[in-house]
N, C-alpha and C positions, 0 to 999 in steps of 0.2 A: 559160927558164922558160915557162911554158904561165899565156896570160891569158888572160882574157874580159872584152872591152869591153861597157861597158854604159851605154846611151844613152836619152834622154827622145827625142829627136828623129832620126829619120836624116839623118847629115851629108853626105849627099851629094847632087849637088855642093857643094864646098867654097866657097860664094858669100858667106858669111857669118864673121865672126869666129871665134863661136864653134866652129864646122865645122873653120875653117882648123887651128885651133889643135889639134882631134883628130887631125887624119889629120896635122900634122906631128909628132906625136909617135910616133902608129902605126908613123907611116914608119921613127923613127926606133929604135923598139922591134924591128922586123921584120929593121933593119940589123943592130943587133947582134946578132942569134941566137934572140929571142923567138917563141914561136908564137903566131900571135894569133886569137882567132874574135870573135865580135859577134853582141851582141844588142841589138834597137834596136826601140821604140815606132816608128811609122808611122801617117800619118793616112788615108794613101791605100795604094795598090800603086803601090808608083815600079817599076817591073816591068826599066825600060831603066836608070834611074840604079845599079838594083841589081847588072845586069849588066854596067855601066860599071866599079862600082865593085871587083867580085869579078875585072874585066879587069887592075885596077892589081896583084893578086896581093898585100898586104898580110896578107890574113884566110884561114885555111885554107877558115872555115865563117862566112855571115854567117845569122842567122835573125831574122824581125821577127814582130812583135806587133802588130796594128792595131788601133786606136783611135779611135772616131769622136766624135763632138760630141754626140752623145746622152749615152754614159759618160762624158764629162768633167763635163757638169750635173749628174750623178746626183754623182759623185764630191763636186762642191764642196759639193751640197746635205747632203751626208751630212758634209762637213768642219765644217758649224757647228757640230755637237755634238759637236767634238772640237778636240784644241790643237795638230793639225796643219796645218803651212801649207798654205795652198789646190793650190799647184806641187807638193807633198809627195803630197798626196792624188788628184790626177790619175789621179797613175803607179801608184799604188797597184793589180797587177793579180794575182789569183790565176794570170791562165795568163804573164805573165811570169815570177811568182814558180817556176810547175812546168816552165816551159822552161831557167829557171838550175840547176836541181835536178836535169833531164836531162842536160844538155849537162855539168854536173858529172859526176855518176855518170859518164856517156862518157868525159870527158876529163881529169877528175880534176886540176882548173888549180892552180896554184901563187898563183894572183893574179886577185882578183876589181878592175877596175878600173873605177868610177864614173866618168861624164864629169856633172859638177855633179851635184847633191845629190838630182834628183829620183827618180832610181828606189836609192834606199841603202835603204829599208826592206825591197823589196823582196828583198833578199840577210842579212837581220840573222839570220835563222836556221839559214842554211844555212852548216854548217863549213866555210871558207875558210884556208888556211895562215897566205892577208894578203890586208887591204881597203886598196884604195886611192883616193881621190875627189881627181878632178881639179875641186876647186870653182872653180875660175880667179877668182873676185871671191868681196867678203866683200858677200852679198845683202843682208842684214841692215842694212849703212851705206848703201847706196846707196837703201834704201827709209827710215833715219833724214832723209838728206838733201833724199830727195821730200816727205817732210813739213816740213821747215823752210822751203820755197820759201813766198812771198807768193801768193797765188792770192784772186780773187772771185768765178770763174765757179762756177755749180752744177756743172758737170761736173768743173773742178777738187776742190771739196772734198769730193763723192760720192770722187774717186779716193785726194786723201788719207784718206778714212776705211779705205777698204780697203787702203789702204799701213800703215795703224795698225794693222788689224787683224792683217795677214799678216807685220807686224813683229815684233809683239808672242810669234808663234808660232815666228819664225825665229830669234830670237833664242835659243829654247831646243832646238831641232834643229838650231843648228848647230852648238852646243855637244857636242848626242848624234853630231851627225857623227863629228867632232874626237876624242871618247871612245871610241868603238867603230872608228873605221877605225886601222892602223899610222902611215899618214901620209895626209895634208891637203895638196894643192896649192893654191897661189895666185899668180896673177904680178905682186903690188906685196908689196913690204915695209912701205908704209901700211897694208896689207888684214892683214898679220900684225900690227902693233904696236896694229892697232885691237881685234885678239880677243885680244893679250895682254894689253891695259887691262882686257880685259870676263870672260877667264876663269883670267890668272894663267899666270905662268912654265911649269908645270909641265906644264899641258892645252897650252900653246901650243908648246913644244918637240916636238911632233909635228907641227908645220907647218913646210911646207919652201917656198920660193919658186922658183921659174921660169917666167923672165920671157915673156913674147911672142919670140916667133924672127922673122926677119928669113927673106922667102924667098927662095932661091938663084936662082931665076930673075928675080924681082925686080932683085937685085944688080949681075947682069950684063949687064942689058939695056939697050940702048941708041938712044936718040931726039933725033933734030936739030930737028926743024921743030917750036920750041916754039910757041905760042901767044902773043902779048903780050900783057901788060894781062889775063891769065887768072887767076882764083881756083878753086878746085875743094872739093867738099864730098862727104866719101864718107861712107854710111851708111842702113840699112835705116829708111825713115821711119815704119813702123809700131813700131819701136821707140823708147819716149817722150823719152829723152834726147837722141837724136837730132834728134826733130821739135822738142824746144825749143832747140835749139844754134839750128837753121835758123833757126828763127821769130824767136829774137834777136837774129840777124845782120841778118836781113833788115827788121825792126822799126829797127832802130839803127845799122848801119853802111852798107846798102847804096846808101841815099840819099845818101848822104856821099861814096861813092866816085865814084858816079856824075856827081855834081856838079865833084869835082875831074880822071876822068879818065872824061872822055863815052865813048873806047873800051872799057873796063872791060866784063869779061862773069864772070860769076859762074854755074859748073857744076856740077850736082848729079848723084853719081852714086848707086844706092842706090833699090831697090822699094818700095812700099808709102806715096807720098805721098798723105795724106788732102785731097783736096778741098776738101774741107769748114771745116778748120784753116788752109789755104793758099788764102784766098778770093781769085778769079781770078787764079791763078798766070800761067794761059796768059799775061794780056796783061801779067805783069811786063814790064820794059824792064831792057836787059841781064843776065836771066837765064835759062836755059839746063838743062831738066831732063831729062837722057838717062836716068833710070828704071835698072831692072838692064839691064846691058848683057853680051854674051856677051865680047869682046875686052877686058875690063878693065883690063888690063896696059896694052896699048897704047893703050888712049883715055886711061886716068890721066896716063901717063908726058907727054901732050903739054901739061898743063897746068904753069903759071908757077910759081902758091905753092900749098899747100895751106892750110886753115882749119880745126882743131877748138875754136869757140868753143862746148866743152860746159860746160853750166850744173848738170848735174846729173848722175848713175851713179858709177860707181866702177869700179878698176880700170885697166888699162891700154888704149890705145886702137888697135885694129888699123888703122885711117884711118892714123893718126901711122908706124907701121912701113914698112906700104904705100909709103906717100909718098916717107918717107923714104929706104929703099931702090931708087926709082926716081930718087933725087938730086934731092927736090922741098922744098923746106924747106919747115917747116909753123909757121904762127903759130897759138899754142895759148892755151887760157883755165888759168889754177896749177891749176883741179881736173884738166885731162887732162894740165899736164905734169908735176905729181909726182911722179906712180906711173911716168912712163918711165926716171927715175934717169940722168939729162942735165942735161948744163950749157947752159944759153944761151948759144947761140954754136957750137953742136954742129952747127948747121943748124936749130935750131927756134929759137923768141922766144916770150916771154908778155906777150899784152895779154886785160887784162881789160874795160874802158871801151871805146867805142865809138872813142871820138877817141885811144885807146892804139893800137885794129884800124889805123885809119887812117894813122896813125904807121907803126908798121911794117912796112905796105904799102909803104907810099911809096918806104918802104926799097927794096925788091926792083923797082918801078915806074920809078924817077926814077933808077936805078943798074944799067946791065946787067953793068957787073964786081963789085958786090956780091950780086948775084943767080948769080954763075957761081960765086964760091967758098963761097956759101953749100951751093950746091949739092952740092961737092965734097964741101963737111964733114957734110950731112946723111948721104951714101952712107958714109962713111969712120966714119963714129960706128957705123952699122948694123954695120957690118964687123969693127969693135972690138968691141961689146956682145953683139950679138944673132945671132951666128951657131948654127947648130943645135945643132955639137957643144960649145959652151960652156952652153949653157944646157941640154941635154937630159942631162949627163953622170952625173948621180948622181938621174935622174930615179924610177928604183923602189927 
């Protein structure tokens, strides 16, 4: 069948989650016999990433749309008199809208496929055979849950009110998602059971689950000279969930560890650390912030345990997969290990509390042959779950 991918962001390179998560399924669409092209918002001319990416040979035809920072003000400023979400309205572009409408005419696709919800309006007109949105999280809970957090600072409850606001509108486009696409991706079965409370049996049997993939290279790779006494923390820290996992780790456990194992070094990998939030990071003691790095695989793979003590988001967490498929066991907070659909003892553990963190450190710390087969079981569980072709199988 003949698709057309259609993108809020260009994902390339794959540095990020949600990026990863495209191009493994492209990939996986291309294997078996799909044609694929793309069309993608761009905030710049990535002019070499573009060419990088047209080198992997996935897409016959890729075409962008650029976007600058001007139109995006204009867009939001024009969203308040209306009851779409702000992310909705961005995208909202007449010359995307007549580049999908050419590149149709041209190629006459079988499959219009959304990667998350923001550019879906602009296809609602245009005759398609079948709509498909890769919404991966249900945005909706994860902006319910921003607002239930405790917060005093001004800048905290300025953000929860714009969390209320953009909720209050998502909650009704995601619904029109769900009703005008065929099918609705998501990769936790929480993030389904959560829009089958909210829109019933019926509108919800069009959503299908598939989970996060496990990468193949990830899998097989392999690393001796671990690090001891090493923690590791992966994630884009301009992204807010993120920067609050960090900030209460390092609020609550970090002094703790430190205390009990003076070796103890705690690594951060992941762009976008604000300053300003992390007030004099530099002269932390035993912690360690390598920023985005290009060798990822191999700077990951040498660290001890991995850490997602996330506090808030939704969905499944690509940090946890990552990890886990380089044989790194990860201690997780119940909100990032539900949606993985793992057992404790898989190779991941849930502490919630500060002095839970500490605890199952210890574990992996004070135990180098609990730490080896934990290991084992983290890669082994990957292997079981998350391999491509079990989860991509009945993906359109």
């Amino acid at each position: 069948m003949k698709v057309l991918i259609l993108c809020s962001k260009f994902p390339f390179p794959p540095n990020y989650g949600g990026a990863k998560r495209l191009i493994s399924i492209c990939k996986y669409l291309k294997e078996h016999g799909h044609q694929l092209d793309m069309l993608s918002f761009a905030d710049n001319y990535p002019y070499d990433e573009l060419n990088k990416l047209k080198n992997e040979n996935i897409f016959n035809n890729i075409e962008l749309v650029h976007i600058n920072l001007f139109q995006k003000i204009i867009r939001i400023l024009k969203a308040l008199y209306s009851k779409t979400p702000f992310q909705v309205s961005i995208f909202s572009s007449k010359e995307f809208k007549k580049k999908i409408a050419m590149m149709h005419e041209n190629e006459n696709y079988n499959i219009f496929l959304h990667h998350l919800i923001r550019t879906f309006d602009n296809s609602l007109f245009i005759s398609c055979e079948k709509i498909v949105v890769e919404m991966t999280d249900a945005i909706s809970l994860n902006y319910s849950r921003e607002m239930q957090k405790k917060s005093s600072s001004i800048y905290s409850i300025f953000l929860k009110f714009i969390y209320y606001l953009e909720y209050k509108r998502l909650i009704q486009y995601e619904k029109k998602v769900i009703e005008n696409s065929k099918k609705t991706i998501l990769v936790s079965k929480i993030d389904k059971k959560y829009f089958k409370e909210l829109i019933g049996d019926e509108l919800s049997s069009k959503i299908k689950v598939a989970s996060l993939v496990a990468d193949e290279d990830f899998l097989s790779y392999e690393k001796n000279d671990i690090i001891p006494y090493s923690l590791v923390f992966v994630g884009k820290l301009d992204y807010q969930p993120n920067e609050d996992a960090l900030r209460w780790f390092l609020d609550n456990v970090h002094r703790k560890l430190i205390n009990k194992y003076p070796g103890y070094q705690l690594n951060v990998i992941g762009g976008g650390l604000n300053k300003k939030v992390f007030n004099n990071f530099d002269s932390l003691s035993n912690f360690v912030y390598l920023g985005k790095i290009d060798k990822f695989k191999e700077t990951l793979s040498r660290f001890s345990v991995s850490i997602a003590p996330m506090q808030s988001g939704a969905g499944m967490q690509t940090k946890i997969l990552d990890s886990m498929s380089l044989g790194i066991p990860v201690i997780s907070s119940e909100l990032a290990f539900l949606p993985m659909n793992l057992e404790v003892g898989d190779g991941i553990s849930i502490a919630n509390s500060p002095d839970e963190y500490v605890t199952e450190i210890s574990k992996y710390f004070d135990n180098p042959d609990y730490l080896k087969i934990s290991k084992e079981l983290a890669r082994d569980s990957m292997k079981n779950k998350f391999k491509t072709e079990k989860v991509f199988q009945a993906y359109l």
